[in-house]
Phi, psi and omega in degrees: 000306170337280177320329183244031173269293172327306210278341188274334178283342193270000181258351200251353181231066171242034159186227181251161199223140187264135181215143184273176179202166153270028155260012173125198204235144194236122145296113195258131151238114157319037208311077153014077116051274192286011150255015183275117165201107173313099198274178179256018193276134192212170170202193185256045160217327192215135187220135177266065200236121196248138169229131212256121194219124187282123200091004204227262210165239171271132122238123187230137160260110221253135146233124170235136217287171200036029173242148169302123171302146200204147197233141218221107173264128159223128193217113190323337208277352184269093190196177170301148016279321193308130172221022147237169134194177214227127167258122194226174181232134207242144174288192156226157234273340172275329185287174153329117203275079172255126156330139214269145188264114147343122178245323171202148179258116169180159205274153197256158163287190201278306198236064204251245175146029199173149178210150170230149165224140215236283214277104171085044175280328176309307221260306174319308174288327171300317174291338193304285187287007181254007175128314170285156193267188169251146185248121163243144162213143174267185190196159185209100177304310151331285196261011187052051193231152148230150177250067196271161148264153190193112179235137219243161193265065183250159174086355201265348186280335167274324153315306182300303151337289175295324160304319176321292177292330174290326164306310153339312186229043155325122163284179245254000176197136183275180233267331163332297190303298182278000176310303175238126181225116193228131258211108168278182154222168196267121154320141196019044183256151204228350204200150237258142136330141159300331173313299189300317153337303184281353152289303188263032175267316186265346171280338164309332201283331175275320177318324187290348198251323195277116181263022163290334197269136196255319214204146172212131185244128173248118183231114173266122175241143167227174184293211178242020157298103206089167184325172124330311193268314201265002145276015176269304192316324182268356134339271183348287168332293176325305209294322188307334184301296181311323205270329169288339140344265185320320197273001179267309203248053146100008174278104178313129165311320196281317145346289169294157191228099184254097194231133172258090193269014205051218164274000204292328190246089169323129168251357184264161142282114167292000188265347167233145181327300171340283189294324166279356191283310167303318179280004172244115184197174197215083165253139206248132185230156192238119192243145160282187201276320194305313188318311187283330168293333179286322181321310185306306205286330176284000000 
């Protein structure tokens, strides 16, 4: 019974299928078991596993790095009148027939043609990969309407698999991040944190992958407590400190730019604890080939 329960849905939604309700009328477009067949695309900034739905659009699971895993639909159908939608995690059709569980509900914009959902996507691929499927549905208050999807995860594990591992190895702070990065220090702290280390352990981990950056400038600054001469030195200190970080964990020397002002250049008031607590740093700028071109040319 099971089987030809199965077998009969799978002749009946390989195209959009109408159905009615007593709350108004709903469209189901079903994806074919044999037309499911999950991709892979990644790069060392960004990872994918797309599934291509004919008459629909999309659906992709998107990672990128200090971003939340996200599952991203694009579709001519996300537009007005629909002005919600719903992501679910759905049984299949052989196991127990349990209502599909909510993973997130929200509202689209009017003419957007894409919607993404951030909340519990770990736990949805996970379910993904023990058998369960994905559900999407719009909803429309205005017409009484609904639009469900229903896509099934099979063909998906070795896709899955590969996105997993490209997810794995994402650096650890994306180019936002890593453009600009500045390191406060403590009065007479001379050498980086373990916290701080560990910033610039994950601004190393992008630096090694984007082979665009042309120049990464270490620049050390301190307040005006004490010489001149003995605040160039501890600049100094400061800045050599970050660049041998970087240069343990795979940041080419040749990369770098190391330069030490002292106090000249204040971003503070020096006349209060605050401004000086700012003005004893270290900022690290990461410049790209483009940047460096624009710079020359201004």
């Amino acid at each position: 019974m099971t089987l030809m329960i199965y077998t009969l849905r799978k002749l009946l939604f390989p195209v959009i299928f109408i159905l009615f309700s007593l709350n108004g009328f709903a469209k189901e477009l079903f994806v074919p078991m044999d037309l499911v067949q999950w991709k892979y695309k990644g790069d060392k900034f960004s990872c994918s596993l797309n599934q291509s739905i004919h008459h629909f659009g999309s659906i992709n699971f998107v990672a990128k790095p200090r971003q939340p895993l996200g599952v991203q639909i694009n579709s001519y159908h996300v537009k007005t009148p629909y002005e919600r939608a719903i992501l679910s995690q759905v049984t299949s059709p052989w196991e127990s027939d349990y209502p599909p569980v909510v993973i997130e509900e929200i509202g689209l914009a009017k003419k957007s043609g894409k919607v993404s959902f951030y909340d519990d996507i770990e736990n949805l691929l996970e379910a993904m990969a023990q058998g369960q499927w994905l559900g999407f549905r719009l909803t429309s208050s205005q017409l009484n309407e609904s639009f469900d999807v229903t896509v099934p995860s099979v063909n998906i594990t070795q896709a899955m698999a590969d996105f997993n591992q490209c997810r794995s190895q994402l650096p650890a702070m994306a180019y936002r991040d890593a453009r600009d990065v500045v390191l406060q220090f403590n009065l007479g702290q001379r050498v980086v944190s373990s916290s701080q280390k560990q910033t610039l352990v994950d601004l190393a981990s992008y630096l090694k992958n984007d082979k665009n950056i042309k120049r990464v400038l270490i620049d050390g600054h301190t307040d005006n407590v004490g010489s001149s001469v003995a605040n160039l030195q501890i600049s100094k200190v400061r800045a050599d400190d970050v660049a041998s970080i970087l240069r343990e964990n795979g940041v080419r020397s040749s990369l770098m730019e190391i330069r030490s002002h002292g106090s000249r250049y204040p971003v503070a008031n020096n006349n209060t604890q605050q401004g000086k607590a700012k003005n004893r740093r270290v900022t690290i700028r990461a410049i790209r080939k483009e940047e460096a071109v624009k710079r020359k040319g201004s």
